[in-house]
One Martini backbone bead per residue (centre of mass of N, CA, C, O) as a GRO file, in nm:
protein
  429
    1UNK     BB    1  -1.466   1.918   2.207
    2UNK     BB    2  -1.308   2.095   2.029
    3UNK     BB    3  -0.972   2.088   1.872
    4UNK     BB    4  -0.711   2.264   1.931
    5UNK     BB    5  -0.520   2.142   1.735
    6UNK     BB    6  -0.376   2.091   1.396
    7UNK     BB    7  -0.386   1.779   1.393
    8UNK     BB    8  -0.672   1.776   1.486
    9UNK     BB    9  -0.799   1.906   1.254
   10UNK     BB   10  -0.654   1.703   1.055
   11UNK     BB   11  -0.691   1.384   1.180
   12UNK     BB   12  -0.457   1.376   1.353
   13UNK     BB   13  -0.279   1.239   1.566
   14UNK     BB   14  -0.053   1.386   1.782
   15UNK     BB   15   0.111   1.135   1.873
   16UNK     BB   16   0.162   1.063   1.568
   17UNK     BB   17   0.333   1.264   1.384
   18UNK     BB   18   0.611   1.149   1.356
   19UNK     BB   19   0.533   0.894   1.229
   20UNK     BB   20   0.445   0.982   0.951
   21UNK     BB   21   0.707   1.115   0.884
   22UNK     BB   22   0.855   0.806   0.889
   23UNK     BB   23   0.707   0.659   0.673
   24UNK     BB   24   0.764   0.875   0.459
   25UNK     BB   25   1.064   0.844   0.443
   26UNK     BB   26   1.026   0.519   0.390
   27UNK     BB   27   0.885   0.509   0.147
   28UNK     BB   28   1.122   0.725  -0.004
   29UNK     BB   29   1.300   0.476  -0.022
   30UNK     BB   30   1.145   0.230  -0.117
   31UNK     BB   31   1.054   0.394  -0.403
   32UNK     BB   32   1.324   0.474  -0.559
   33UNK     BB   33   1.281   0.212  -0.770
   34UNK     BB   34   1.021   0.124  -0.872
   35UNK     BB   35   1.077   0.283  -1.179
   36UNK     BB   36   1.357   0.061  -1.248
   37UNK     BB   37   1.434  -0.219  -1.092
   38UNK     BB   38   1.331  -0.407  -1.311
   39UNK     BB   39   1.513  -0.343  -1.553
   40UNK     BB   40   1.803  -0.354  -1.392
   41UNK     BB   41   1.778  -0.638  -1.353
   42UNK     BB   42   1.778  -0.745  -1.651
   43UNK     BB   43   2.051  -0.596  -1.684
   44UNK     BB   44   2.146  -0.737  -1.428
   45UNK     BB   45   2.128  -1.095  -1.451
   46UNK     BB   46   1.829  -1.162  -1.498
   47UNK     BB   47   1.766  -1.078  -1.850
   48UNK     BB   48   1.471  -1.026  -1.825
   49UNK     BB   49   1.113  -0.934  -1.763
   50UNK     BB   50   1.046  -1.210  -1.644
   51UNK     BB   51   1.264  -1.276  -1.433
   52UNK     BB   52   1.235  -1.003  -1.269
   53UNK     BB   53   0.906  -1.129  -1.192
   54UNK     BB   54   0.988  -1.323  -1.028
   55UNK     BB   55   1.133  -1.112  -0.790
   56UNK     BB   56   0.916  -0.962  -0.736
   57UNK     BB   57   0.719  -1.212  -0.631
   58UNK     BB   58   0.856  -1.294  -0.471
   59UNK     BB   59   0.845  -1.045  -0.269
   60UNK     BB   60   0.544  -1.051  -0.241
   61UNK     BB   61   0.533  -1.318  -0.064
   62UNK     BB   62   0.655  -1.117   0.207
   63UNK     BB   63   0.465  -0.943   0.186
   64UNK     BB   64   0.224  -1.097   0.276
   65UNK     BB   65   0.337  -1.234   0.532
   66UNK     BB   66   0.406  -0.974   0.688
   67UNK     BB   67   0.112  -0.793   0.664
   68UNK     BB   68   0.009  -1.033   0.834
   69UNK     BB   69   0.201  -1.025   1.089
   70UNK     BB   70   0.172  -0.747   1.183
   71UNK     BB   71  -0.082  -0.739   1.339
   72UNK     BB   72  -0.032  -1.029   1.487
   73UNK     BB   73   0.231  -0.886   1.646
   74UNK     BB   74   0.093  -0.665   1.761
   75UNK     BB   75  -0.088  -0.797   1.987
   76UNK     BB   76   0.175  -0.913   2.105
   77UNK     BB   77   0.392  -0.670   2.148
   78UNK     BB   78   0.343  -0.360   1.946
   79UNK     BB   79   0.419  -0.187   1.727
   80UNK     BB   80   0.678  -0.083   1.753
   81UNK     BB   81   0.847  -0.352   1.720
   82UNK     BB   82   0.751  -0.436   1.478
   83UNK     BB   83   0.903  -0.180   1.328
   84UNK     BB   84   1.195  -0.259   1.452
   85UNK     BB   85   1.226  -0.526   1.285
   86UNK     BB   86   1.182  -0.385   0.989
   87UNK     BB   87   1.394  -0.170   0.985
   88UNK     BB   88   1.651  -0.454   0.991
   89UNK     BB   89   1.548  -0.595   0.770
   90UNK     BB   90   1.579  -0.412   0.544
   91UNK     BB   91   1.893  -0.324   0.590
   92UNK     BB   92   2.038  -0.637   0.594
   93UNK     BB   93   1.893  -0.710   0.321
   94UNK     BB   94   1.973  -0.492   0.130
   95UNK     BB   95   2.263  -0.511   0.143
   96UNK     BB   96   2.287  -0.788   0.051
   97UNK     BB   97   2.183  -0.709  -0.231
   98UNK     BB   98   2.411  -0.497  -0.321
   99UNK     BB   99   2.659  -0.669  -0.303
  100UNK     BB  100   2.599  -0.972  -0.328
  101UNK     BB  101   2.384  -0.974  -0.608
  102UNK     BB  102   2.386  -0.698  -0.788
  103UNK     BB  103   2.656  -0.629  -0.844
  104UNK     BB  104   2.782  -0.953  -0.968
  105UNK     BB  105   2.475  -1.048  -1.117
  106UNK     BB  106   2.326  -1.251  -0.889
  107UNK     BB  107   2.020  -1.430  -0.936
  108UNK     BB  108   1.975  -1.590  -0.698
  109UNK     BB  109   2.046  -1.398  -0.477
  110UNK     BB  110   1.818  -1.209  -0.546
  111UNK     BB  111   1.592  -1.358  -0.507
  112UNK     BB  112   1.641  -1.384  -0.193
  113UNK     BB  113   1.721  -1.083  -0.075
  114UNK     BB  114   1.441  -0.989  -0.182
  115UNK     BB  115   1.285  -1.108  -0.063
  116UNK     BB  116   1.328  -1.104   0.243
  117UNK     BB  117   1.306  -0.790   0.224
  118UNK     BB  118   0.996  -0.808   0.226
  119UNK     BB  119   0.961  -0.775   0.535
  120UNK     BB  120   1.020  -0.463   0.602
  121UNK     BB  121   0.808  -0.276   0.542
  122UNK     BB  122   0.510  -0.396   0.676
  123UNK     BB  123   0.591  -0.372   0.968
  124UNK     BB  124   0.649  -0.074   0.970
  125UNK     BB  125   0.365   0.020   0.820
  126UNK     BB  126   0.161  -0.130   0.956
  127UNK     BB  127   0.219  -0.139   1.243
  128UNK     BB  128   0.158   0.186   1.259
  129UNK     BB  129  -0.182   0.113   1.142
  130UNK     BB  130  -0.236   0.015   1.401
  131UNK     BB  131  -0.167   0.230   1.579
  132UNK     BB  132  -0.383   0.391   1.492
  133UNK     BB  133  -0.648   0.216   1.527
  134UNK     BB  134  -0.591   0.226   1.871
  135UNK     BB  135  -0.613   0.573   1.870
  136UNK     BB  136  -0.837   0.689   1.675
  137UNK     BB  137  -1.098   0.739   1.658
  138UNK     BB  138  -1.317   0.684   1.531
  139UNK     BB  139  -1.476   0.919   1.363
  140UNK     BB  140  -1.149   0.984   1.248
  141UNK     BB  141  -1.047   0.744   1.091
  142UNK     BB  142  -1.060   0.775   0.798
  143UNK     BB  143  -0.855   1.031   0.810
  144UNK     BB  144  -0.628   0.913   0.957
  145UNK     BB  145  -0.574   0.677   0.738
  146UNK     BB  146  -0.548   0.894   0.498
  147UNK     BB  147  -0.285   0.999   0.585
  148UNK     BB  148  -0.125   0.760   0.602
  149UNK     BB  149  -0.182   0.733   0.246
  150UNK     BB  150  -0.003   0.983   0.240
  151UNK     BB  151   0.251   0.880   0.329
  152UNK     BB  152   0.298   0.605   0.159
  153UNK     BB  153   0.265   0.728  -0.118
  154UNK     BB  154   0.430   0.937  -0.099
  155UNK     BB  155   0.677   0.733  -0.138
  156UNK     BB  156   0.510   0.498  -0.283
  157UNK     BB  157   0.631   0.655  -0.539
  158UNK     BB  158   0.627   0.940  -0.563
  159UNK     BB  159   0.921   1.107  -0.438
  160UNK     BB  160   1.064   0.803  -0.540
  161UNK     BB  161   1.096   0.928  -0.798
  162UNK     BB  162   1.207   1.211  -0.804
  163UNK     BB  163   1.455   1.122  -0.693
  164UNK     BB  164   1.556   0.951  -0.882
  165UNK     BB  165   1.542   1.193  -1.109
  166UNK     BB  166   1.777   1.265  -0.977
  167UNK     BB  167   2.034   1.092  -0.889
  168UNK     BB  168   2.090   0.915  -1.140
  169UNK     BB  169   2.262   1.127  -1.281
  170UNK     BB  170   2.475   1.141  -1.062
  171UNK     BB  171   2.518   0.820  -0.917
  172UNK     BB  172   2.320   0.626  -1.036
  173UNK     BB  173   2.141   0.383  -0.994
  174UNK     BB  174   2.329   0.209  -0.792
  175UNK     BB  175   2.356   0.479  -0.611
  176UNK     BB  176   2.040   0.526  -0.553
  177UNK     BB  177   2.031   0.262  -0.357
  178UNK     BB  178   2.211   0.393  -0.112
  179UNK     BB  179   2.016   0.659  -0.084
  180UNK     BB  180   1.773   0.495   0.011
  181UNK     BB  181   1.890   0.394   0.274
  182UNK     BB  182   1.927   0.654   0.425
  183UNK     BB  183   1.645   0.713   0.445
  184UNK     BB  184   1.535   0.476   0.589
  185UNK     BB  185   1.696   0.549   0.877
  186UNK     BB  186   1.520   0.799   0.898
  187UNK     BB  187   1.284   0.733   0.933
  188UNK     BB  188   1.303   0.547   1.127
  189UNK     BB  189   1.395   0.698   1.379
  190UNK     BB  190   1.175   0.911   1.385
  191UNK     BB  191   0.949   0.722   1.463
  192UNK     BB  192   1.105   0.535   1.718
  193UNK     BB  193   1.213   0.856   1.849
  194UNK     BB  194   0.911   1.041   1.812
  195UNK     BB  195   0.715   0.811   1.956
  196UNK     BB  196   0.545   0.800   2.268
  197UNK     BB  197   0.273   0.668   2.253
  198UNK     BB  198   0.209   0.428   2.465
  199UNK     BB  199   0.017   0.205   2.290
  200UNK     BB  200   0.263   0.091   2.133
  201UNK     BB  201   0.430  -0.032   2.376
  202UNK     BB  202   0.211  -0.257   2.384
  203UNK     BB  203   0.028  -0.512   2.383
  204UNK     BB  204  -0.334  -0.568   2.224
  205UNK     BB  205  -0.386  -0.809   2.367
  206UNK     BB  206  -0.486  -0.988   2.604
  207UNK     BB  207  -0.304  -1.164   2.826
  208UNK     BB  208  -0.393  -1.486   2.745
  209UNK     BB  209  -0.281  -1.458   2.502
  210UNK     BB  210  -0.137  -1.613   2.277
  211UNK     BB  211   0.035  -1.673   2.006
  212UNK     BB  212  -0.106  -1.888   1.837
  213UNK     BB  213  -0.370  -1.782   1.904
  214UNK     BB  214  -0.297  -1.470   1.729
  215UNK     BB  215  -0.258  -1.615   1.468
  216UNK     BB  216  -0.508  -1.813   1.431
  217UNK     BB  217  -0.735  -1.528   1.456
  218UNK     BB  218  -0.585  -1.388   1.197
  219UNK     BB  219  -0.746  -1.622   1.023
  220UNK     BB  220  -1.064  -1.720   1.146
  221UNK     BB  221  -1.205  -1.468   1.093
  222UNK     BB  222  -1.266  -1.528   0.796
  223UNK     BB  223  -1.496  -1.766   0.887
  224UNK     BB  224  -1.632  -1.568   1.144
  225UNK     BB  225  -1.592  -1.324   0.937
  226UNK     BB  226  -1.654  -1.290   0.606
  227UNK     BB  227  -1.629  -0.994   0.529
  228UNK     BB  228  -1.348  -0.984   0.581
  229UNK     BB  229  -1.258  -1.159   0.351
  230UNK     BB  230  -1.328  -0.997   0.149
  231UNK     BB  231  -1.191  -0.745   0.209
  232UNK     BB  232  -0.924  -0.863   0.146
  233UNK     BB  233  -0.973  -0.867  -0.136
  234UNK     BB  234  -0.986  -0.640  -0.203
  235UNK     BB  235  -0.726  -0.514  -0.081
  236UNK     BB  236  -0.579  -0.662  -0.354
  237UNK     BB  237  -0.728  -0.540  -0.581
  238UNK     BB  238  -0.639  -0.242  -0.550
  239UNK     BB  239  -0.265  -0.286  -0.569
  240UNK     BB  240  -0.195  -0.534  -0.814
  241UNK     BB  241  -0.167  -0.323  -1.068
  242UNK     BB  242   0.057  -0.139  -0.945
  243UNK     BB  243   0.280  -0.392  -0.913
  244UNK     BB  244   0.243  -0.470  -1.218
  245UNK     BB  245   0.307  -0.211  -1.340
  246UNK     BB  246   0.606  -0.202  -1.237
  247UNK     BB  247   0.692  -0.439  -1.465
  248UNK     BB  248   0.549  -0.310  -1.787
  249UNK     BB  249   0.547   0.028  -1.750
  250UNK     BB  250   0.845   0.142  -1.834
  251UNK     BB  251   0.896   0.056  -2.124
  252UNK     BB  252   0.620   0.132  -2.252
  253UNK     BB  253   0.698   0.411  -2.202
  254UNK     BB  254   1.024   0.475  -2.250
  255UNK     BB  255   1.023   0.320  -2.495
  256UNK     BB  256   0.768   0.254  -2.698
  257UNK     BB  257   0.726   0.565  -2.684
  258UNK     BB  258   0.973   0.784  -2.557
  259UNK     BB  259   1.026   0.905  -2.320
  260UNK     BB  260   1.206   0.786  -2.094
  261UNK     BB  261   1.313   0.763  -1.802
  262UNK     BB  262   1.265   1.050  -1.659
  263UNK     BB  263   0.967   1.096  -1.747
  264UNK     BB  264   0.830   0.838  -1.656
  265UNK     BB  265   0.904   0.936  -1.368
  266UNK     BB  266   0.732   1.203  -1.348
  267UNK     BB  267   0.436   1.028  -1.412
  268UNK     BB  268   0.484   0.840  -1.151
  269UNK     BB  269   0.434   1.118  -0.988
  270UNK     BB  270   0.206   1.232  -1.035
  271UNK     BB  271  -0.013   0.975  -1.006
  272UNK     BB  272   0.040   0.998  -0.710
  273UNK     BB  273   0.040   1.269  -0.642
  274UNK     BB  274  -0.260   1.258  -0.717
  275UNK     BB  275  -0.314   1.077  -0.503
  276UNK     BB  276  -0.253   1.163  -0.225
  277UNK     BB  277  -0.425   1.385  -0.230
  278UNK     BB  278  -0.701   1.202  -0.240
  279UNK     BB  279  -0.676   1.043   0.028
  280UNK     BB  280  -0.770   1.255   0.207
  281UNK     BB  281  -1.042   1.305   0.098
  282UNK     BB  282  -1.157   0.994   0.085
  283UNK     BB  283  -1.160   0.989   0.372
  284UNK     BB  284  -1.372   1.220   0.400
  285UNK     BB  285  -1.572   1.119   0.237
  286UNK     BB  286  -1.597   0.813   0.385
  287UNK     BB  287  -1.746   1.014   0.603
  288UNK     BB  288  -1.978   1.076   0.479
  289UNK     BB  289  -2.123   0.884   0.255
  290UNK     BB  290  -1.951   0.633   0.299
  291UNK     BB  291  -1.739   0.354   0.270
  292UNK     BB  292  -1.867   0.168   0.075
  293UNK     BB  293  -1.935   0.341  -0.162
  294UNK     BB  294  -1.641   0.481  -0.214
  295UNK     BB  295  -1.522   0.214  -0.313
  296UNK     BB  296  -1.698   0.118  -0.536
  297UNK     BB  297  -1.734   0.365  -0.714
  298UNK     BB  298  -1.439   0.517  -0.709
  299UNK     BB  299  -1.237   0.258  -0.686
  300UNK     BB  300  -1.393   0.051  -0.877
  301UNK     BB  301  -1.479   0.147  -1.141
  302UNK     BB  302  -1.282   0.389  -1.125
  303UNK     BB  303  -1.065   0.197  -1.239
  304UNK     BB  304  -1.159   0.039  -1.467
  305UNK     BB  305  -1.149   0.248  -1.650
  306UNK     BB  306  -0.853   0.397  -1.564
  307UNK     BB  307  -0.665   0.173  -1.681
  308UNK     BB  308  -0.759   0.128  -1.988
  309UNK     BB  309  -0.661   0.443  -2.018
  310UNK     BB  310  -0.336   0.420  -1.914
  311UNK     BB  311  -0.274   0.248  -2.190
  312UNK     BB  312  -0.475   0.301  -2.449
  313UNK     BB  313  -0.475   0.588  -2.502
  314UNK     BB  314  -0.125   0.611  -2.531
  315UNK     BB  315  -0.123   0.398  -2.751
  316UNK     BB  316  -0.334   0.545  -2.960
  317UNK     BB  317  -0.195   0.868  -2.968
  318UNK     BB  318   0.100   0.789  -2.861
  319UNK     BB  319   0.366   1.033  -2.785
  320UNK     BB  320   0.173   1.207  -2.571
  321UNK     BB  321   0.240   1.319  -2.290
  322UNK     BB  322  -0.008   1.486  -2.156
  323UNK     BB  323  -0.208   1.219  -2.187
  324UNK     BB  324  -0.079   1.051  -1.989
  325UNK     BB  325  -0.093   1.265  -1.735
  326UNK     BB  326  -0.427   1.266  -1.716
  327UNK     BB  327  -0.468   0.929  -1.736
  328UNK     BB  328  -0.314   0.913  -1.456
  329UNK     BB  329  -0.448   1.130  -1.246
  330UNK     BB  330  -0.733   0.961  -1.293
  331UNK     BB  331  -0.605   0.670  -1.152
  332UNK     BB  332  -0.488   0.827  -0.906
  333UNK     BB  333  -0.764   0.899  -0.784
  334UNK     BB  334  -0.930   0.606  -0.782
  335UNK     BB  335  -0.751   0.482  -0.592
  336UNK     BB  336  -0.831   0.651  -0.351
  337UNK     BB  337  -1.134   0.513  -0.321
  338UNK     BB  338  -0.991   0.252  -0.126
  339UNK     BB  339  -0.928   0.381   0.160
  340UNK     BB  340  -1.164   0.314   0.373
  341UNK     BB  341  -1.080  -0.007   0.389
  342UNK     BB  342  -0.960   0.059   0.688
  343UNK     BB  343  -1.224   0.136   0.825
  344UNK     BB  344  -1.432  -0.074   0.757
  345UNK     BB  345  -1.307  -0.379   0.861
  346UNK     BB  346  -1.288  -0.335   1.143
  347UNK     BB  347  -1.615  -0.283   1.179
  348UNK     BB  348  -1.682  -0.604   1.122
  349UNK     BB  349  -1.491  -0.642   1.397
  350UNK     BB  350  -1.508  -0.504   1.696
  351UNK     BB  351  -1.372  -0.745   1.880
  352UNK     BB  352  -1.152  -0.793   1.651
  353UNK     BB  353  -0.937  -0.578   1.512
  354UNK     BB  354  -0.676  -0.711   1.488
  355UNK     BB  355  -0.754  -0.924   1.291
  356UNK     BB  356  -0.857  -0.766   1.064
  357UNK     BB  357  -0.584  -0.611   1.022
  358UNK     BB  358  -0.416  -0.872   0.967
  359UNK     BB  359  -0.650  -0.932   0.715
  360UNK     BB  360  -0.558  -0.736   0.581
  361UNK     BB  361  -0.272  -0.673   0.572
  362UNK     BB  362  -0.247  -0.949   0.374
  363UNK     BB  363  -0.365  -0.814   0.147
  364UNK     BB  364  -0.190  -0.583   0.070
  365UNK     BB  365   0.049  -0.829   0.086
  366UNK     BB  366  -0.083  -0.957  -0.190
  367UNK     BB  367  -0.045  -0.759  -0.414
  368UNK     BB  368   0.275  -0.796  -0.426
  369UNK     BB  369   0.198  -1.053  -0.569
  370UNK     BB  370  -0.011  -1.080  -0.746
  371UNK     BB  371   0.070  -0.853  -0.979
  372UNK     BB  372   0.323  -1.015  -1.069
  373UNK     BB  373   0.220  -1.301  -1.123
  374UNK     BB  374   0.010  -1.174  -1.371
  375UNK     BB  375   0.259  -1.098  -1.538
  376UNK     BB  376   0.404  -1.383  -1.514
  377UNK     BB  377   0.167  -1.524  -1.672
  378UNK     BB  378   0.039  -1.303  -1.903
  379UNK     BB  379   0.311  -1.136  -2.058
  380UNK     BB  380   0.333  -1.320  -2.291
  381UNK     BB  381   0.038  -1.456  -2.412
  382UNK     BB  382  -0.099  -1.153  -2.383
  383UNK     BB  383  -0.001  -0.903  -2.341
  384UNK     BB  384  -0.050  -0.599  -2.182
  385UNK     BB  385  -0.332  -0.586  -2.264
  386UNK     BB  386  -0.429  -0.818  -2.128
  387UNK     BB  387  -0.329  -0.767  -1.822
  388UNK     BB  388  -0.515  -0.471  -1.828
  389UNK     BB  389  -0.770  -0.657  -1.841
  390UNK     BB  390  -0.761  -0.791  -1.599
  391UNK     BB  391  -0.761  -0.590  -1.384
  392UNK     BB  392  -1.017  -0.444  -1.467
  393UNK     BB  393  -1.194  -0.678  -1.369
  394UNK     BB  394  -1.104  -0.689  -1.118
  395UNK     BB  395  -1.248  -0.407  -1.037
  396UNK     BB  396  -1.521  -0.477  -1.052
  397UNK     BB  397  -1.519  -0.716  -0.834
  398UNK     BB  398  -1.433  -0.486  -0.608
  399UNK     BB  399  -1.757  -0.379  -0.627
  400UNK     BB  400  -1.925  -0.602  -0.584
  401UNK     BB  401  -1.773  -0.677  -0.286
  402UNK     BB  402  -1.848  -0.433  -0.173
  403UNK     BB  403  -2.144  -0.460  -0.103
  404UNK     BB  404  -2.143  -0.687   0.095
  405UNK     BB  405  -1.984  -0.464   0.342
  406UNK     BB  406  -2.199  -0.458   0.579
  407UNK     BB  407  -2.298  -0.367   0.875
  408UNK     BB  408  -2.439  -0.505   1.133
  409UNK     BB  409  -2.627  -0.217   1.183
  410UNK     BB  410  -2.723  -0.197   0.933
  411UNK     BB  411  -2.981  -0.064   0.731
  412UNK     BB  412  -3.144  -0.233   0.460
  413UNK     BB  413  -3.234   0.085   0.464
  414UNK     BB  414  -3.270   0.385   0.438
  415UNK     BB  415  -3.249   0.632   0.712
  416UNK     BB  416  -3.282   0.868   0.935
  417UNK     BB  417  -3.089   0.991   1.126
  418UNK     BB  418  -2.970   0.890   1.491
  419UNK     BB  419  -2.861   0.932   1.753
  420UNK     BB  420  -2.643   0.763   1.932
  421UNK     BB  421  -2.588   0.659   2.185
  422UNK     BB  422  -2.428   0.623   2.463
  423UNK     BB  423  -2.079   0.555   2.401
  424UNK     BB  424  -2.159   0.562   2.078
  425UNK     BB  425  -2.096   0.516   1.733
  426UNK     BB  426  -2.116   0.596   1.408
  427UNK     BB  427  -2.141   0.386   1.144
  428UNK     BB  428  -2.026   0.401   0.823
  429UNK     BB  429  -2.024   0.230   0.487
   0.00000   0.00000   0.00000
């Protein structure tokens, strides 16, 4: 039976639209920041943008530890309660870090409170993404995933830096801080009073599973199916240069070139929202020609190209802003390349989707981490354009790894499409 509502014709599930819309609204509250951050806390208690990217890092490392608890905690609880974990997180340690760290400018009280703070958006959007996952039919499975990455970029950083480019001016830095705060309510208020479809109010493990039993599952699987861990690493390697990347291209742009933080601003706005837009087409691509090709070619290789090309092309041809935003937009292209890895990594996984979205989502708040981490290591001693080829080599990596990537059911060599039998679904990789 064809759809009829207008969610189900563009592969949203119906029951989860205001879903969407709270992710959206809370992840342009988390992205308010992203563009000004790293520098802002430099300049008010951090001292340096190396000690800034500690702060950064000790925070990747809890946002990689609650992407993984959000699936194993999904399993146990159900996505809603580990959302509203996730959005009281945010909120709690929020406040203290804006009164208690930030206002008095203590760099110790900053490490914690920043860092703590990163426990709360991975349950609340990836919690989320589970709920999709155990909702969304497979057939439209790539194109729903596709939604979702359309709502989590449109607020961070695309949206939340447009704010912040109205704001800054009128509030000051530190005064759109607060404004981030107030969207996050909203944001999460619509999800999880506008979200009814009962699938997500209940634990998704079967009845016997324990919580270590859960977490331990979580975890198992990468050596249980190695193809998992592989999908973790690639999904590490997709977002790690974009979060290395905003703690040492604001000054880059803004200061080396001359752009100013405006300018920056709307930048970093363009990336993503040309990334957006592109998220659901490339969910649709990877739904039509196969998810594992569309992450290996547009994802790793086609960002390899466009990291190189975001850094050295305007670093070469000076401050032409327009050349800028060119090369910005082909990155945020194929940045969208990598979308379909979450609907690739449970198929590989068909028994235990639960566990493999655990180690996905691992992955994607590993990347929180690693990609600060790799600026705080390399970005005194080999300086921007060093860290710009490490990444870029890290995307090569995860096109080779994206091809071992098949499907138990995939035949070795192409073959003409066959009907799948009577309740089977046919997945492509």
């Amino acid at each position: 039976m064809a759809p009829s509502t207008l969610p189900d014709r563009l592969g949203i599930p119906k029951a989860l639209v205001l879903g969407y819309l709270g992710v959206l609204l809370f992840m342009v509250g988390d992205g308010v920041e992203s563009g000004f951050i790293a520098p802002y806390m430099a300049d008010h208690g951090a001292g340096t943008e190396i000690h800034a990217s500690y702060v950064i890092t000790a925070y990747g490392v809890t946002v990689m530890l609650a992407s993984w608890l959000s699936g194993a905690l999904s399993d146990l609880w159900g996505p809603r309660r580990v959302m509203q974990l996730g959005l009281a997180v945010w909120i709690v340690f929020d406040l203290l870090f804006l009164t208690l760290a930030l206002a008095p400018h203590n760099y110790p009280l900053m490490l914690v409170f920043y860092g703590l703070r990163g426990f709360g958006y991975p349950l609340f959007a990836f919690g989320f993404l589970v709920w999709i996952t155990a909702t969304a039919p497979t057939a439209r499975m790539g194109t729903a995933v596709g939604w979702f990455y359309v709502a989590f970029t449109g607020g961070l950083p695309t949206l939340g830096s447009l704010v912040a480019g109205v704001t800054n001016p009128w509030f000051g830095r530190f005064g759109t801080l607060w404004v981030a705060l107030g969207i996050i309510a909203i944001g999460g208020a619509c999800c999880l009073l506008g979200v009814r479809e009962r699938t997500g109010f209940a634990r998704l493990a079967p009845a016997g599973v324990r919580p270590v039993q859960s977490l331990l599952s979580s975890l198992s699987i990468a050596w249980t199916h190695p193809k998992v861990a592989v999908g973790c690493v690639v999904r590490i390697i997709n977002t790690a240069p974009e979060f290395g990347f905003l703690v040492f291209l604001p000054s880059f742009f803004s200061k080396e070139l001359g752009f100013g933080e405006g300018r920056w601003l709307t930048l970093l706005a363009v990336i993503y929202g040309t990334n957006v837009l592109c998220n659901l087409l490339f969910g649709v691509i990877g739904d039509t020609i196969g998810w594992r090709r569309t992450i290996a070619a547009f994802g790793g290789l086609g960002c390899a190209v466009t990291t190189l090309a975001l850094y050295f092309v305007p670093k070469v041809v000076g401050g032409h802003y327009w050349v800028a935003i060119v090369v910005g937009m082909l990155y945020g292209i194929t940045l969208a390349g990598f979308v379909p890895i979450s609907a690739l990594v449970p198929a590989l996984a068909p028994e235990n989707k639960g566990g493999a979205m655990a180690l996905l989502n691992l992955g994607a708040g590993g990347a929180a981490f690693v990609g600060p981490a790799v600026v705080s290591l390399f970005l005194g001693p080999l300086g921007p354009g060093g860290v710009v080829l490490i990444f870029a080599g890290l995307y090569v990596v995860s096109a080779l790894l994206t091809l071992c990537l098949t499907l138990p059911d995939e035949p070795a060599a192409p073959a003409p499409p066959a009907a799948p039998p009577v309740g089977q679904t046919a997945l492509r990789a």
